[in-house]
C-alpha positions in Angstrom: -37.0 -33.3 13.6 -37.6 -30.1 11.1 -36.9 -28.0 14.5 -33.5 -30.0 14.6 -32.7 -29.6 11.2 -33.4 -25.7 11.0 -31.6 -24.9 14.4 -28.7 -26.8 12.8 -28.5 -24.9 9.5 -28.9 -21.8 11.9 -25.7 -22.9 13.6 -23.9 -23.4 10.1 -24.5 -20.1 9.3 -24.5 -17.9 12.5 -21.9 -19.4 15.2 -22.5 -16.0 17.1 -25.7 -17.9 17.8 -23.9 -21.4 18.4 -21.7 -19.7 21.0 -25.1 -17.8 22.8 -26.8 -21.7 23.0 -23.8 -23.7 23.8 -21.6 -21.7 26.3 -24.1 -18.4 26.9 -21.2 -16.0 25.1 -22.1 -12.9 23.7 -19.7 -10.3 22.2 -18.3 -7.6 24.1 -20.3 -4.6 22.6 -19.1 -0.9 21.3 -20.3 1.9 23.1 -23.5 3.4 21.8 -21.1 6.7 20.9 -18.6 5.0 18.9 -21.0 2.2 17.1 -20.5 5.0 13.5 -16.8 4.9 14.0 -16.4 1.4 14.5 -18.5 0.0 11.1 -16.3 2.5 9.3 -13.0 0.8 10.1 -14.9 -2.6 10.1 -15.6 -1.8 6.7 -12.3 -0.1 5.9 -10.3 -3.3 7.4 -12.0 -5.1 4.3 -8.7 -3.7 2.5 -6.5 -2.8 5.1 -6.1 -4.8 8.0 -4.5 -2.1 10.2 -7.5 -0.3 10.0 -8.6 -2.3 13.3 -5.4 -0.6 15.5 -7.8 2.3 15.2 -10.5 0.8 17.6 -9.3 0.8 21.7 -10.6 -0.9 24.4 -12.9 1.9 25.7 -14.7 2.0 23.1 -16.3 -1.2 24.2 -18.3 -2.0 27.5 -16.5 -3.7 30.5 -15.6 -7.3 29.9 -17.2 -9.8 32.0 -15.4 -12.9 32.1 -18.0 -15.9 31.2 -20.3 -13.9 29.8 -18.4 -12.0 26.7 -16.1 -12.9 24.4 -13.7 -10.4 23.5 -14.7 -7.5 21.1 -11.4 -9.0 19.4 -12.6 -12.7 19.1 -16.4 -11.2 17.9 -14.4 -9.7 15.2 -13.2 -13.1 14.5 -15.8 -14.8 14.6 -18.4 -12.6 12.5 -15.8 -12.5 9.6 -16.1 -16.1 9.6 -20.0 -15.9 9.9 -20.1 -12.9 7.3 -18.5 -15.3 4.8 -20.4 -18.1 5.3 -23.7 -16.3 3.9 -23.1 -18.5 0.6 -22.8 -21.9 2.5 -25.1 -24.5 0.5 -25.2 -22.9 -2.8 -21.9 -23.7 -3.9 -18.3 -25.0 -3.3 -17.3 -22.4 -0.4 -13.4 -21.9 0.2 -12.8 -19.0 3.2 -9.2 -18.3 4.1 -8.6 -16.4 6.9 -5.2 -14.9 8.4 -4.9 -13.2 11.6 -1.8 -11.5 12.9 -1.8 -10.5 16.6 0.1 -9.3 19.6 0.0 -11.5 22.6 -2.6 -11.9 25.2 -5.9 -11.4 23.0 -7.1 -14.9 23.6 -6.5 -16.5 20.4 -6.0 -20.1 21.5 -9.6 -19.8 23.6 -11.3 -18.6 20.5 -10.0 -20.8 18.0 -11.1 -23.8 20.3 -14.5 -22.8 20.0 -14.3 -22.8 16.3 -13.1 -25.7 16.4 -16.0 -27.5 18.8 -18.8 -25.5 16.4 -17.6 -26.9 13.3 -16.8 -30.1 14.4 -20.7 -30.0 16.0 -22.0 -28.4 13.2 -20.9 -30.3 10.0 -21.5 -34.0 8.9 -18.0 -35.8 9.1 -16.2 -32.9 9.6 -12.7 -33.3 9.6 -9.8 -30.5 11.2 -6.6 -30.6 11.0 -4.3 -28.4 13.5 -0.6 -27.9 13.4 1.8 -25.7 15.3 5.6 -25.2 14.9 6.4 -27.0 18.6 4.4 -29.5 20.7 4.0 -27.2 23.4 1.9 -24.5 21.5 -0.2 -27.5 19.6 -0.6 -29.1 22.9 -0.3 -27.2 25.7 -2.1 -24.1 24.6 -4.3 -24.9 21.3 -5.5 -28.3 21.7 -5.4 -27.7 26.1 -8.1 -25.2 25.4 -10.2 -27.5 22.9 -10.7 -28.9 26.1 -11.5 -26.5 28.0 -14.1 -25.7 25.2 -15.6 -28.7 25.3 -15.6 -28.9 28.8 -17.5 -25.7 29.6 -20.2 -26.9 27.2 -23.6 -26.1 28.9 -25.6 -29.2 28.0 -24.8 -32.2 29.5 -25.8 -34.2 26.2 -23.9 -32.4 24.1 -20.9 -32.4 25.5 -21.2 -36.1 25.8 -20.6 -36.3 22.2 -17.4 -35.4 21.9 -14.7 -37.8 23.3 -10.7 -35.9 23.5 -7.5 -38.0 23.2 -4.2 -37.1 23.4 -4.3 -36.1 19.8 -7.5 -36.5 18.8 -11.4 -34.8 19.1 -13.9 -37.1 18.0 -17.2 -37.5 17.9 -18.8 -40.2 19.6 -20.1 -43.2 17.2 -18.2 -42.3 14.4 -14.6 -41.7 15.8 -12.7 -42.5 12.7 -14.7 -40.4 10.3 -15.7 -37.5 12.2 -12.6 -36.0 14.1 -10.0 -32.8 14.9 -6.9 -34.0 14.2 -3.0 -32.6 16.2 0.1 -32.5 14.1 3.4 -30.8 15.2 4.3 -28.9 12.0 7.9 -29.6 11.0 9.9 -29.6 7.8 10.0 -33.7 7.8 6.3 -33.9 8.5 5.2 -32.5 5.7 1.6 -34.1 5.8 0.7 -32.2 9.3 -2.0 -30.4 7.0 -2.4 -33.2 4.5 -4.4 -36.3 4.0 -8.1 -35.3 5.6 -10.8 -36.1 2.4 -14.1 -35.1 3.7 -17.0 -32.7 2.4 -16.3 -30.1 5.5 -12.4 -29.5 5.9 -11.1 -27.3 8.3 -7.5 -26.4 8.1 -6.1 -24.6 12.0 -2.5 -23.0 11.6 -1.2 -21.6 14.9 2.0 -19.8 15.6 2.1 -19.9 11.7 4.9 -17.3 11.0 6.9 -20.1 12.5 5.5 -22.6 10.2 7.7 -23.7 7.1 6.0 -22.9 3.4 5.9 -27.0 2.8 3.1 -27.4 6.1 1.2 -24.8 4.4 1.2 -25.4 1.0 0.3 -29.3 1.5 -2.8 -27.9 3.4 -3.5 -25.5 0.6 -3.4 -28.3 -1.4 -5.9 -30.1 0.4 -8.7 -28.2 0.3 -11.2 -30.5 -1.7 -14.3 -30.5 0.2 -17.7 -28.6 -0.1 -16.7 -26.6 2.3 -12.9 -25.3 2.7 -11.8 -23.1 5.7 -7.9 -22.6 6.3 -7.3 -20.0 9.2 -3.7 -18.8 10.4 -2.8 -17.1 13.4 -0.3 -16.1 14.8 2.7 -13.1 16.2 3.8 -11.4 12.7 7.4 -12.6 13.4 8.9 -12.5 9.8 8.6 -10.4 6.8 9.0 -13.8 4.9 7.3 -16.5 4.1 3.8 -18.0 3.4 2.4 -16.2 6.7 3.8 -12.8 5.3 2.7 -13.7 1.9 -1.4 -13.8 2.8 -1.0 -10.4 3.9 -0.3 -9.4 0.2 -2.3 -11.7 -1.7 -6.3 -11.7 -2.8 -7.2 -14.8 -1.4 -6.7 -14.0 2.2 -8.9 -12.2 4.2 -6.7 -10.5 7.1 -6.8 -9.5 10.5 -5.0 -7.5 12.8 -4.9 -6.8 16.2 -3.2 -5.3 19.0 -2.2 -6.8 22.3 -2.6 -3.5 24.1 -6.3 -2.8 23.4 -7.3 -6.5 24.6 -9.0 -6.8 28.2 -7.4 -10.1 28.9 -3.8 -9.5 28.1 -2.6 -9.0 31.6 0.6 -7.5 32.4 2.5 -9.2 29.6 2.9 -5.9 27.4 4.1 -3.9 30.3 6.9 -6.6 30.6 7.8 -6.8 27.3 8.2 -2.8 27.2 10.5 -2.9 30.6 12.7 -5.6 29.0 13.0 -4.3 25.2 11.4 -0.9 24.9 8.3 0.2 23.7 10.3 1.3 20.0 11.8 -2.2 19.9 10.8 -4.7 17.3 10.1 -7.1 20.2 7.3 -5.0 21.3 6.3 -4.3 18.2 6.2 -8.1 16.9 4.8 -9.5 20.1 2.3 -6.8 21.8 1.0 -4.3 18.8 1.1 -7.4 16.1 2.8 -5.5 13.3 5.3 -6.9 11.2 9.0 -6.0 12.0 10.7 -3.4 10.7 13.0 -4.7 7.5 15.9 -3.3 8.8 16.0 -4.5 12.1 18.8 -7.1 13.4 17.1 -10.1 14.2 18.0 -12.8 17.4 20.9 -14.2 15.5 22.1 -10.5 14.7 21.2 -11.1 11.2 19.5 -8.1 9.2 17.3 -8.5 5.6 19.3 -8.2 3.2 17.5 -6.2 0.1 14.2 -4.4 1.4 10.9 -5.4 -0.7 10.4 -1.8 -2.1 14.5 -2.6 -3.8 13.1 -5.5 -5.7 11.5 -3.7 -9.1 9.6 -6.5 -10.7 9.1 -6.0 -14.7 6.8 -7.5 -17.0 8.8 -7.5 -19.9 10.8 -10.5 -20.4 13.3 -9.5 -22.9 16.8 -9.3 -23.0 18.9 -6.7 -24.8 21.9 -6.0 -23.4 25.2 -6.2 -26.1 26.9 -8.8 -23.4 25.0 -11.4 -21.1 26.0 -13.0 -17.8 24.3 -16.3 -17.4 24.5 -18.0 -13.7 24.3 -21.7 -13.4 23.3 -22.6 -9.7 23.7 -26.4 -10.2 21.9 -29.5 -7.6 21.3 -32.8 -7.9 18.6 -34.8 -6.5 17.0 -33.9 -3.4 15.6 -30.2 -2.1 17.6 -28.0 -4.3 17.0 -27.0 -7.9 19.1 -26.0 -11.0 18.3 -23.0 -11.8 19.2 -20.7 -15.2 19.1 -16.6 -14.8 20.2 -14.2 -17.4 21.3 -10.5 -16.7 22.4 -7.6 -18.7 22.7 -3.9 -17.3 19.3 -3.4 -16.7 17.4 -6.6 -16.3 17.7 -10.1 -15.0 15.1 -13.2 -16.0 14.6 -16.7 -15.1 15.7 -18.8 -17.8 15.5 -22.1 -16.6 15.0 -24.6 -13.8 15.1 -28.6 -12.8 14.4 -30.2 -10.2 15.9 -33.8 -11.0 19.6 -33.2 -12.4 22.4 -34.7 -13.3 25.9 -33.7 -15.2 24.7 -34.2 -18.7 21.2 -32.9 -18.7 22.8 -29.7 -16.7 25.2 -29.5 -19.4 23.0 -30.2 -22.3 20.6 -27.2 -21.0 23.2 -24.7 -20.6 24.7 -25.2 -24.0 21.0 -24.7 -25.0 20.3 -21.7 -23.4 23.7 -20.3 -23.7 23.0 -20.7 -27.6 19.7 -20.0 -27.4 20.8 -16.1 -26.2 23.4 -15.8 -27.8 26.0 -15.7 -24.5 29.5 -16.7 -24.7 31.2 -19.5 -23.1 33.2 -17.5 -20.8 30.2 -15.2 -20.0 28.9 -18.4 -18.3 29.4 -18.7 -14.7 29.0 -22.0 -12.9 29.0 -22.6 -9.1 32.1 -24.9 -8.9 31.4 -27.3 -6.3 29.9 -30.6 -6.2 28.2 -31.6 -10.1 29.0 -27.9 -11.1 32.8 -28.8 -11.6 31.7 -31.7 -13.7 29.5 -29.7 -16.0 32.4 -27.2 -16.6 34.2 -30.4 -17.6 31.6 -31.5 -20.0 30.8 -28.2 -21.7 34.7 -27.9 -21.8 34.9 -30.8 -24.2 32.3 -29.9 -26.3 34.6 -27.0 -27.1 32.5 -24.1 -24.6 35.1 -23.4 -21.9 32.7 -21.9 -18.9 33.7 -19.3 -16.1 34.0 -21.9 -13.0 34.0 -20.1 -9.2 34.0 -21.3 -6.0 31.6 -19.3 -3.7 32.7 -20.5 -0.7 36.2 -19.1 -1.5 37.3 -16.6 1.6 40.5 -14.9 -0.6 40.9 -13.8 -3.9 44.0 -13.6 -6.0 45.7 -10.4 -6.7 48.3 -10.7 -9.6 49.8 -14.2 -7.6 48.8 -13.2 -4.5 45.7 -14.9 -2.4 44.1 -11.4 -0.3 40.7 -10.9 1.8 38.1 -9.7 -0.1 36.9 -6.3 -0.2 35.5 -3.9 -2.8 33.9 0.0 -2.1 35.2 -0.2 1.2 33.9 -3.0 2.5 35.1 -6.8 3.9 33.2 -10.0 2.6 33.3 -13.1 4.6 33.4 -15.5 1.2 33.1 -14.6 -2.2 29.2 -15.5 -1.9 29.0 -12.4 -0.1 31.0 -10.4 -2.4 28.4 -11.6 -4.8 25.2 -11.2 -3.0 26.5 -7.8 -1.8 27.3 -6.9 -5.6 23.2 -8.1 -6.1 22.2 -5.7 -3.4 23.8 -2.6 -4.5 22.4 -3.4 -8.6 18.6 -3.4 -7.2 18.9 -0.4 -5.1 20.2 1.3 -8.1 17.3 0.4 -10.2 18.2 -3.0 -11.7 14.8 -5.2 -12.8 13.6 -8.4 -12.2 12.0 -10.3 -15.0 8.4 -10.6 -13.2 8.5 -14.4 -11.3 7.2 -15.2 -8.3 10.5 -16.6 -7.3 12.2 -13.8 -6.8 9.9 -13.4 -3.4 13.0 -15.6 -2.4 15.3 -12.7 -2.1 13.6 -11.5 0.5 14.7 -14.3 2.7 18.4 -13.2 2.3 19.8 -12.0 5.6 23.3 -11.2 6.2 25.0 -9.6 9.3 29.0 -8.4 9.9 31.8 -10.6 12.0 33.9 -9.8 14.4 36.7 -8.5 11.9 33.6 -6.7 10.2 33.2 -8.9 7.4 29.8 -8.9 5.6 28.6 -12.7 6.1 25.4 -14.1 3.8 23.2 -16.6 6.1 24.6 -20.1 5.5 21.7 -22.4 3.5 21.8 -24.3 6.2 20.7 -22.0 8.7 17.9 -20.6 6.1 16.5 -24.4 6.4 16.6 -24.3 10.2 14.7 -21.3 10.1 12.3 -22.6 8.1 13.1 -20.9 4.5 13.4 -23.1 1.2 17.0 -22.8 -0.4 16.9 -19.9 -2.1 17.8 -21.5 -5.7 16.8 -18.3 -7.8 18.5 -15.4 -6.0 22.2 -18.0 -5.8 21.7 -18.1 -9.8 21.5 -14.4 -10.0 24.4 -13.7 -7.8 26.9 -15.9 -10.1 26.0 -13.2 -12.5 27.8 -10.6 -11.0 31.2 -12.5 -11.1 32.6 -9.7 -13.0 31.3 -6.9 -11.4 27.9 -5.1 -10.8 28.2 -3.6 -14.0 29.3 -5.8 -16.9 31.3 -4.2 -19.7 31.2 -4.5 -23.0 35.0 -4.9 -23.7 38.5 -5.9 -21.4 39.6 -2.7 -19.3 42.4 -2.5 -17.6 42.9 -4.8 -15.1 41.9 -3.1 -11.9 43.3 -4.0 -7.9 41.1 -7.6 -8.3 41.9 -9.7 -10.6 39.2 -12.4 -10.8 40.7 -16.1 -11.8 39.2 -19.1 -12.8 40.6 -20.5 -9.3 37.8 -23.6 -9.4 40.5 -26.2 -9.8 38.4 -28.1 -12.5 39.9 -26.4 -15.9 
């Protein structure tokens, strides 16, 4: 029984040795020659994940099919073992994100993870998710099976019993268990709900995943043991996939579809159909992120690159005149958000998540005072409870600025005209606006440090067929996956008046800006 007890434990810690016991796997080895080089980038990797696009495929012996696992899924693998060391001695959280071109086997590997852990752990409980039932089903959870089919021991394998949704181990079916979830926006709980001391947490495809799957199975990490992998094509430079590649928390992979012995002809396709410089190859085969100014499948492009957003740590406001932008919601997805800009700086002044006409109103007035910003220097998003709050504030005697963003003309002395500034067409005036937003952080203008503002990179825009600057509708943004970007449309009311905002009236120049919201 001590025997049993020990091997087990062994297993906990060293799955390189589960996989050589269950299935007879070993890692595909480096060459004796390159064994210096390739701990150096191992140990460089630590802080750079790109590191590993050094190492190529003959550096390592031949592949043997049943025998090896890839030198790419042994990397895998003995960053998970290598973070295990502290298993036992205290609470032990290990995240783990892993961006990759195609055709390294990522499906196979993560289905072993998933049988040893599931073997390995007392009423263990995984949860997997996916953007689409065909890569949860028919590639991630297909080769669970597989995994548990090619099982050596006869005995073994007879304890775990695969449903259609479900792995579980025999005996204790409702306890001990992997768990399948498609991963959409309206099933937010795809990650959530599992209570157990051993909780493993499977993201596949997880650029495609929206932030709410994500942070629900962040949220659930409670147990003993914690580990939450992602993998996935780099798709997006958005989002809470693109997000672990910047924070602490994560350890990250990276790896390349070209230098994997099992990719097939897949890359040589993808380079016939796109081109080797396209972002298709390099999303889908090398598994870097794409290029920022690359048009994506809709033809949309990002609209301010990451290095334009200047973060600042001081908070404080000095600017003669401020604009403040009232981006107002009621209840449901959307906030009510407060931002305050001079010249130089904007800030986050304020949000709610519940609102209604009154408490909007009451809050600006506040802040407004608060700041010292006149009534007219407040601009409010005229449409749905924003034209009621220019109402209220109205007759409490502080006439606001009310706009309509989804206004296509603008008036010109009495006359309605497309919009343009500097050359350039605008779809809407919420493109004017955006566009204005744009051009003030490339020339230096700060952000009041928030994480929110990681929402502006979200902001895509691309040009009509009359070559008009369009901003991506919110509605599309939600299709895509991306929250509403409640911040960044607060910070764009502020630059009703102009990128720069002057300290006194000039004279009126070729636009004429009215309050043409209808309410006042």
């Amino acid at each position: 029984m001590n025997n049993e007890k020990e091997l087990l434990e062994l297993y906990q810690r060293k799955p390189t040795i589960f996989y050589r016991d269950i299935w007879g796997l070993e890692e595909q080895k480096i060459l004796p020659e390159y064994k210096e080089f390739y701990n150096e980038v191992l140990e460089k990797a630590k802080t750079d994940s790109e590191e590993l696009f050094k190492l190529k495929l003959y550096m390592f012996e031949k592949f043997q099919k049943g025998k090896h696992i890839t030198w790419q899924q042994a990397i895998i693998i003995k960053t998970l073992e290598e973070n295990l060391k502290d298993l036992g001695e205290k609470n032990l959280t290990i995240k783990i994100s892993i961006k990759t071109g195609h055709g390294i086997g990522k499906s196979n590997e993560f289905s072993r993870i998933i049988v040893w852990f599931l073997f390995c752990f007392y009423k263990s409980k995984i949860g997997l998710t996916a953007p689409d039932s065909q890569t949860l089903y028919d590639a991630l959870f297909s080769e669970v099976g597989n995994a548990v089919n090619s099982i050596l021991s006869e005995d073994i394998k007879k304890e775990f019993i695969k449903t259609t949704d479900y792995l579980r181990i025999r005996g204790m079916e409702d306890q001990w268990f992997a768990r399948c979830k498609t991963g959409k926006k309206e099933n937010p709980e795809a990650l959530a709900g599992l209570h157990a001391d051993s909780i493993m947490l499977i993201g596949e495809e997880a650029s495609g995943l929206p932030e709410e799957i994500l942070n629900a199975g962040n949220s659930n990490l409670t147990g003993r043991l914690n580990i939450f992998l992602l993998i996935g094509n780099p798709l997006r430079n958005n989002g809470y996939f693109y997000d672990t590649f910047k924070l602490g928390s994560w350890i990250n992979l990276s790896f390349s579809g070209e230098e994997s012995p099992i990719t097939g002809n897949y890359p040589e396709e993808i380079k016939e159909k796109y081109g080797e410089e396209s972002d298709e190859y390099r999303r889908r085969i090398l598994g870097k992120f794409p290029r920022e100014d690359i048009l994506d499948d809709k033809g949309f492009v990002q609209l301010v690159l990451e290095k334009h957003i200047n973060k600042t740590e001081d908070l404080e406001i000095f600017g003669q005149r401020k604009i403040l932008g009232v981006d107002c919601a009621g209840e449901g997805k959307d906030l009510t958000t407060w931002v305050l800009r001079d010249n130089l700086k904007a800030i986050i002044v304020g949000s709610e998540k519940i609102s209604d006409e009154n408490s909007i109103a009451n809050k600006t007035l506040t802040i407004a005072k608060h700041f010292g910003v006149k009534a007219e220097d407040i601009v409010i998003d005229n449409f749905g409870k924003g034209a009621n709050v220019g109402v209220i504030l109205a007759s409490l005697g502080y006439k606001p600025t009310p706009i309509y963003v989804g206004d296509t003309k603008l008036k010109v002395g009495e006359i309605k005209k497309d919009i343009e500034e500097e050359g350039q067409k605008f779809l809407n005036l919420r493109a004017l606006l955006f566009w204005r937003l744009k051009k003030w952080l490339e020339g230096g203008g700060q952000l009041g440090e928030s994480q929110h503002w990681e929402e502006i990179k979200i902001l895509r825009y691309k040009r009509t067929l009359k070559d008009q600057i369009q901003i991506m509708s919110k509605e599309e943004m939600r299709k895509n996956g991306f929250k509403s970007p409640d911040f960044a449309d607060a910070l764009s009311l502020t630059f009703y008046f102009g990128k720069e905002i002057k300290l006194k009236e000039k004279k009126k120049s070729k636009i004429v800006y009215t309050n043409y919201g209808g309410c006042l």
